[in-house]
C-alpha positions in Angstrom: -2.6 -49.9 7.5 -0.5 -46.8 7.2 -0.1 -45.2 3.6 2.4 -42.7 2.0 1.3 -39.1 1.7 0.6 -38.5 -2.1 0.3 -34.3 -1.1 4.1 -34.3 1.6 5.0 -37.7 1.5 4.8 -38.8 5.1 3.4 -42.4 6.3 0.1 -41.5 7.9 -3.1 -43.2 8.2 -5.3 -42.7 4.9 -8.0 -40.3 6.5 -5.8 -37.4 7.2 -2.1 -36.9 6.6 -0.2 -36.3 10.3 1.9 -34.5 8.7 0.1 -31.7 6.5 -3.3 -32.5 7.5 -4.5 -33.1 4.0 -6.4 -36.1 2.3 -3.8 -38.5 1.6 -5.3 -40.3 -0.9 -7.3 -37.4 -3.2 -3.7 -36.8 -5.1 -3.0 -40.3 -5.8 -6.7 -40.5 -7.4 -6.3 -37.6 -9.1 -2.7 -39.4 -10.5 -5.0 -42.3 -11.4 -2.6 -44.2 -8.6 -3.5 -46.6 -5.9 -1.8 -45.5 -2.4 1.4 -47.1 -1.6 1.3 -49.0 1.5 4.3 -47.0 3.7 7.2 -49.3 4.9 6.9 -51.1 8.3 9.3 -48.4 9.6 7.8 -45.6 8.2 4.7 -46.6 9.6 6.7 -46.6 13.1 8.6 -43.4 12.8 5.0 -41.5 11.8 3.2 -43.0 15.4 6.5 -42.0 17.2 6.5 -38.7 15.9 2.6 -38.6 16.3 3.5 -39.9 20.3 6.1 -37.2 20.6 3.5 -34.0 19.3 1.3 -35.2 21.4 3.7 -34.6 24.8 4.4 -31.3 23.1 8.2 -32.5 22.4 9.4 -31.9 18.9 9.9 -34.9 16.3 13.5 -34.6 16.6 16.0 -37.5 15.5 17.4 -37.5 18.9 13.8 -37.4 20.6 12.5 -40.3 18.2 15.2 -42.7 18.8 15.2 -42.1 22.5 10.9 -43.0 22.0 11.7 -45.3 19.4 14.8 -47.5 21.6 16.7 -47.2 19.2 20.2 -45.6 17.9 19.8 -41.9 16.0 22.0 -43.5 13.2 18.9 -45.8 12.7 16.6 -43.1 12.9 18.3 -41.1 10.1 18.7 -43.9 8.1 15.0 -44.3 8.0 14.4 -41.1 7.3 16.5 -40.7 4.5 14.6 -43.7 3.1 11.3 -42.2 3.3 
């Protein structure tokens, strides 16, 4: 299960935020919130970009559609949805 970041806002898995390395639960209890589960794609577009730092490539839109299969119109549209 992938959740959203309550410190950057990234899907990541709730141990450690890919994305800023932080807890990604501590400032949704400290809200007094539950973690939102992230959106199927989110959850897709945070292992892709995970994938892609791992080969030492940068998360780009054009790197994670090319990863992805998919069109860079897609990719930004997800992105802006985040």
């Amino acid at each position: 299960m992938m959740i959203v970041c309550g410190w950057c806002g990234h899907a990541t898995e709730p141990s450690v935020c890919a994305g800023c390395g932080r807890d990604p639960v501590l400032a949704w209890y400290q809200r007094g919130l539950t973690p939102p589960e992230a959106k199927q794609h989110s959850a897709q577009l945070a292992a892709a970009r995970r994938r892609l730092r791992n080969k030492g490539q940068s998360p780009t839109a054009e790197a994670l559609a090319e990863e992805m299969g998919v069109s860079e119109r897609t990719i930004r549209r997800w992105m802006s949805g985040e």
